[in-house]
C-alpha positions as CSV (number, residue, x, y, z in Angstrom):
1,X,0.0,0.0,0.0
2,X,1.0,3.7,-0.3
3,X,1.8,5.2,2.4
4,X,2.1,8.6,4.3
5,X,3.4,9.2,7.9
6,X,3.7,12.4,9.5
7,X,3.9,13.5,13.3
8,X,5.0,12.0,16.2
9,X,3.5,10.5,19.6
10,X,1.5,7.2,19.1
11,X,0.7,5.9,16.5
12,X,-2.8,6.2,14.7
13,X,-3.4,4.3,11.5
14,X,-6.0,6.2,8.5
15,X,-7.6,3.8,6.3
16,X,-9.8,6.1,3.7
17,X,-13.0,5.2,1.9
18,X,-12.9,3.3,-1.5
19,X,-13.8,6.3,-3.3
20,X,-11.6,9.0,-3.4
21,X,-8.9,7.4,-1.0
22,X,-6.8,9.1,1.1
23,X,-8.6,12.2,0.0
24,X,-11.2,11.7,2.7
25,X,-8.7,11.8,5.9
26,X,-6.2,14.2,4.3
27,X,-7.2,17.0,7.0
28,X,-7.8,14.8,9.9
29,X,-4.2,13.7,9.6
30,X,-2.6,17.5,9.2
31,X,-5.2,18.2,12.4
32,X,-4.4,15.1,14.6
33,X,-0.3,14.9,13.7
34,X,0.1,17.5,15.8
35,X,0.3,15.1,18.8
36,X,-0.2,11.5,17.1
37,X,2.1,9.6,14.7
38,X,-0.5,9.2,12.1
39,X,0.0,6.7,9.1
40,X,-2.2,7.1,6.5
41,X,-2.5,4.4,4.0
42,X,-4.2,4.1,0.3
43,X,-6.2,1.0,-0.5
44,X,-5.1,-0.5,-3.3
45,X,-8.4,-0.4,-5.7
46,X,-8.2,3.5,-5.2
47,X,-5.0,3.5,-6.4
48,X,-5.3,1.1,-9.1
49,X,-8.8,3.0,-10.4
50,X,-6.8,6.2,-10.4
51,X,-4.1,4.8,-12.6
52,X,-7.2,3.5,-14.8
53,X,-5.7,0.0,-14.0
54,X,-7.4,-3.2,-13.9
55,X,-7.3,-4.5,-10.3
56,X,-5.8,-7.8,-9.8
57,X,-7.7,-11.0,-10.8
58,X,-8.1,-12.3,-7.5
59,X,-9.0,-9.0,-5.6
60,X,-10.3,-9.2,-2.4
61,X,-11.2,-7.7,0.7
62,X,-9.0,-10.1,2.4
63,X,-6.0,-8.5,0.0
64,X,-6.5,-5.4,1.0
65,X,-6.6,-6.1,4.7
66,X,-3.2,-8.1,4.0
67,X,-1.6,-5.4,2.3
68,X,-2.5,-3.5,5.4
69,X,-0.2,-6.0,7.6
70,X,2.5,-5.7,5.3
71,X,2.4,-2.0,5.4
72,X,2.5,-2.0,8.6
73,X,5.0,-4.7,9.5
74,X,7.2,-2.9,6.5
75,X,7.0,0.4,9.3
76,X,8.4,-1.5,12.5
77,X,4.5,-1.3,14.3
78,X,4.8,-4.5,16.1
79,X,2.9,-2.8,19.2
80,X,-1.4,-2.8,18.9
81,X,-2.3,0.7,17.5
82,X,-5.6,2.6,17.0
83,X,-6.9,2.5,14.0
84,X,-9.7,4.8,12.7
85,X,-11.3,3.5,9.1
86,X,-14.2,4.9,6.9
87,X,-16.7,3.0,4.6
88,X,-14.6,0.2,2.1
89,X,-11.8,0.8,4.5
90,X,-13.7,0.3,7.8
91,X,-14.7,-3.4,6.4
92,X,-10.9,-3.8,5.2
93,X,-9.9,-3.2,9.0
94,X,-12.7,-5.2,10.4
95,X,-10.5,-8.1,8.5
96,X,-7.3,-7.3,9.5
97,X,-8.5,-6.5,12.9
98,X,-10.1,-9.7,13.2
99,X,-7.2,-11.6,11.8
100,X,-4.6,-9.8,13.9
101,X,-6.5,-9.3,17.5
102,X,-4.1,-8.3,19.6
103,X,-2.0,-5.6,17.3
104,X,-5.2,-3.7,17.9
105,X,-5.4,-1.2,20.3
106,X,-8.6,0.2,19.7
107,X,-10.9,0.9,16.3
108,X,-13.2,3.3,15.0
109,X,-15.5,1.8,12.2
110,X,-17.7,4.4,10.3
111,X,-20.3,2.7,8.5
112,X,-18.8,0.1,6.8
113,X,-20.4,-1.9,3.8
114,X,-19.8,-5.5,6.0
115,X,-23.1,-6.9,4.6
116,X,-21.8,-10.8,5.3
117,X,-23.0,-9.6,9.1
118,X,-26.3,-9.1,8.0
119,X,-26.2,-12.4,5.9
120,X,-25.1,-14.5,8.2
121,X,-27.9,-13.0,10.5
122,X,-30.2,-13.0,8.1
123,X,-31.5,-9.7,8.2
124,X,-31.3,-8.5,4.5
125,X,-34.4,-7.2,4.1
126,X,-35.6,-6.0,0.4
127,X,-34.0,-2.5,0.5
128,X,-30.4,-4.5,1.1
129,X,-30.7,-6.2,-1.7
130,X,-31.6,-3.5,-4.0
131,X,-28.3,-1.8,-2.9
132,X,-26.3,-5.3,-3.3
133,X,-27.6,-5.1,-6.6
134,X,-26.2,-1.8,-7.2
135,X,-22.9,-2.8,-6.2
136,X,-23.2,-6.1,-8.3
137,X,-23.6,-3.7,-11.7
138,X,-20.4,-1.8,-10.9
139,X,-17.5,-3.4,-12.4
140,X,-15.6,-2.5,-16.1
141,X,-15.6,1.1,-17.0
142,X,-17.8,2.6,-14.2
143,X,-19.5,5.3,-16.0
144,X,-20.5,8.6,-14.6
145,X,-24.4,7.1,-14.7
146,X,-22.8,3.9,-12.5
147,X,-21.6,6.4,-9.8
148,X,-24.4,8.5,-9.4
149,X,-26.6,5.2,-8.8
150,X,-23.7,4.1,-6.3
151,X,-23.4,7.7,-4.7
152,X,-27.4,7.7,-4.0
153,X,-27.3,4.1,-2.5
154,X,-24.9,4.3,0.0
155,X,-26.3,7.8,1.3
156,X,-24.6,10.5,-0.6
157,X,-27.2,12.0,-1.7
158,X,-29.5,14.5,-0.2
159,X,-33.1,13.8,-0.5
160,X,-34.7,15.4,-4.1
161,X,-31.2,16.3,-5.2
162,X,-28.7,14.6,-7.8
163,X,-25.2,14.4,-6.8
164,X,-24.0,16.0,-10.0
165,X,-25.4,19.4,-8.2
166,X,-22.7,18.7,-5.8
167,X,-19.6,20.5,-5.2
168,X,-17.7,16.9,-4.9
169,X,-19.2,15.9,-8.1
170,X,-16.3,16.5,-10.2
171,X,-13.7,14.9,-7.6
172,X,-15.8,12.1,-7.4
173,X,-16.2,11.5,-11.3
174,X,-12.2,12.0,-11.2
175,X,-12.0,8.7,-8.6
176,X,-15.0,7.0,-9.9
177,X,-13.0,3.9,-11.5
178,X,-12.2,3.0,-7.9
179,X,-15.8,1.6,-7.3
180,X,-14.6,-1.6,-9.4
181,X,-13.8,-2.9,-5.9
182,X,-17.6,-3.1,-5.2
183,X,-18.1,-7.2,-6.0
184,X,-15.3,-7.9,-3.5
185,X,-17.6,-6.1,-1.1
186,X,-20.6,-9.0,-1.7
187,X,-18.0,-11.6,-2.5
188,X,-16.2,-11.2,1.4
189,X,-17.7,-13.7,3.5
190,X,-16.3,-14.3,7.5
191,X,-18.1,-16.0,10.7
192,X,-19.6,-14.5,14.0
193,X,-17.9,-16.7,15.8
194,X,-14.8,-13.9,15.0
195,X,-16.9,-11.3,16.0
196,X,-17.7,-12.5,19.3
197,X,-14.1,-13.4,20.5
198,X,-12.9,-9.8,19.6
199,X,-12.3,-8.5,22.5
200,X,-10.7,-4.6,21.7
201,X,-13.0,-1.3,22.1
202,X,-14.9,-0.1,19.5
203,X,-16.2,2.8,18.0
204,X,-19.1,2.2,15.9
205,X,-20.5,5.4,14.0
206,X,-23.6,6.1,12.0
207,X,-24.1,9.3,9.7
208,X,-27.7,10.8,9.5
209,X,-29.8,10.2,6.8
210,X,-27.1,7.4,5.4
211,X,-28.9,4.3,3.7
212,X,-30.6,2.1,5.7
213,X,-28.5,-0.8,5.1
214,X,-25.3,0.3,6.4
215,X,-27.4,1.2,9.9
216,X,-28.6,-1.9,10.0
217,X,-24.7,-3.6,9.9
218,X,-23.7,-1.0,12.5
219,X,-26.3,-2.2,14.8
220,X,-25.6,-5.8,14.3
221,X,-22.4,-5.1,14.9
222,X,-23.1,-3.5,18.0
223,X,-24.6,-6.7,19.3
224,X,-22.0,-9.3,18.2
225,X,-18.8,-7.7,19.1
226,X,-17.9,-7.6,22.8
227,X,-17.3,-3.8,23.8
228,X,-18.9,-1.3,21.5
229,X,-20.0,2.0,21.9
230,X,-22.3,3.4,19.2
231,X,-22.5,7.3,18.0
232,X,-24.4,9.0,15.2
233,X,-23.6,12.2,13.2
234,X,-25.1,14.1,10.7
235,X,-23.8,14.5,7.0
236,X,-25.0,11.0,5.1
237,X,-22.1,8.7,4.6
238,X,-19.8,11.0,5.2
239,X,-20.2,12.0,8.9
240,X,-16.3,12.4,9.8
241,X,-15.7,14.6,7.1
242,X,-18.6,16.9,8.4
243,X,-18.1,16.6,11.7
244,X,-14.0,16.9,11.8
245,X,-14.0,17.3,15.7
């Protein structure tokens, strides 16, 4: 994985959303490395859609999370760390996390897409699988029509409005080749059994008015790992990048 450190102090570990990547955490990390070692990585399908690259042929979320641990092994963190983690990357940490217990310290997990939890619950109700089908059609060439139905699903979009009216519309349209990830979100399956024996803090977060689906996988989540605490902000999806403080 790319990498950026800056700061010093303890370490605390970034991991973006699949969209725009590192993008997403960029001021958090000029904020918070003013007492914190922060390392903040890029996931690989952000980089490859950027680069307009095909992602590898057996892409995964369990890659990803692996490419964490090597980035972070390649850094000398053999202590547990905190690790905060938004959307794509959120369920990318929730692997490596639950492969790699006690290097964790602590986690913040905002709204990530883990819909295996809801599966192996069996709480995917009609609305999910709309929004698994959504993510189902976006592989190839992701065209600008692709990401507008992918922005609107997950809870980018205010109600009435298109997110082409949006002042991220452009970025986004710039990144959008990074949602080819989206089938290795559906395709990630793991048990509750890991769940349960996780025994590290964690901070689950909601955004207001973000889809229904990704609510519904923060409260199971909430109820199957060990020590949670749940918070919700306003701003959609996107709640951290509203809500900096």
């Amino acid at each position: 994985m790319q990498v950026k450190v800056t700061g010093d102090g303890k370490p605390l570990v970034l991991v973006p959303g699949g969209l725009t990547g590192w993008l997403s955490w960029e001021n958090h990390a000029g904020y918070l490395s003013k007492t914190r070692k922060i390392i903040l990585v890029q996931l690989l399908n952000v980089q490859y859609g950027f680069e307009n690259r095909r992602l590898p042929t057996r892409y995964s979320v369990k890659m990803e999370s692996q490419a964490l641990a090597s980035t972070l092994d390649e850094l000398g963190l053999s202590a547990a760390v905190d690790i905060a983690a938004w959307s794509y990357g959120a369920l990318v940490t929730l692997d490596y996390a639950l492969d790699n217990p006690n290097r964790i310290r602590s986690l913040v997990l905002i709204e990530p897409p883990a819909n295996w939890v809801l599966h192996a619950l069996g709480k995917v109700d009609s609305e999910a699988q709309q929004n698994e089908a959504t993510l189902r059609m976006l592989h190839g060439d992701i065209s600008e029509e692709k990401l507008e139905q992918f922005l609107c699903a997950v809870g980018f979009c205010p109600p009435g409005q298109s997110p082409r009216s949006l002042p991220q519309w452009p970025l986004w349209v710039q990144y959008r080749q990074a949602l080819r990830n989206s089938p290795a979100v559906l395709a990630h399956k793991d048990e509750l059994k890991r769940l349960r024996a996780f025994r590290r803090p964690v901070l689950l977060v909601k955004g207001t008015g973000s889809a229904k689906f990704l609510h519904q996988i923060i409260d199971a989540l909430s109820t199957e790992l060990p020590r949670t605490q749940v918070v919700e902000m306003p701003a959609g999806h996107a709640p951290q990048i509203v809500s900096m403080d």
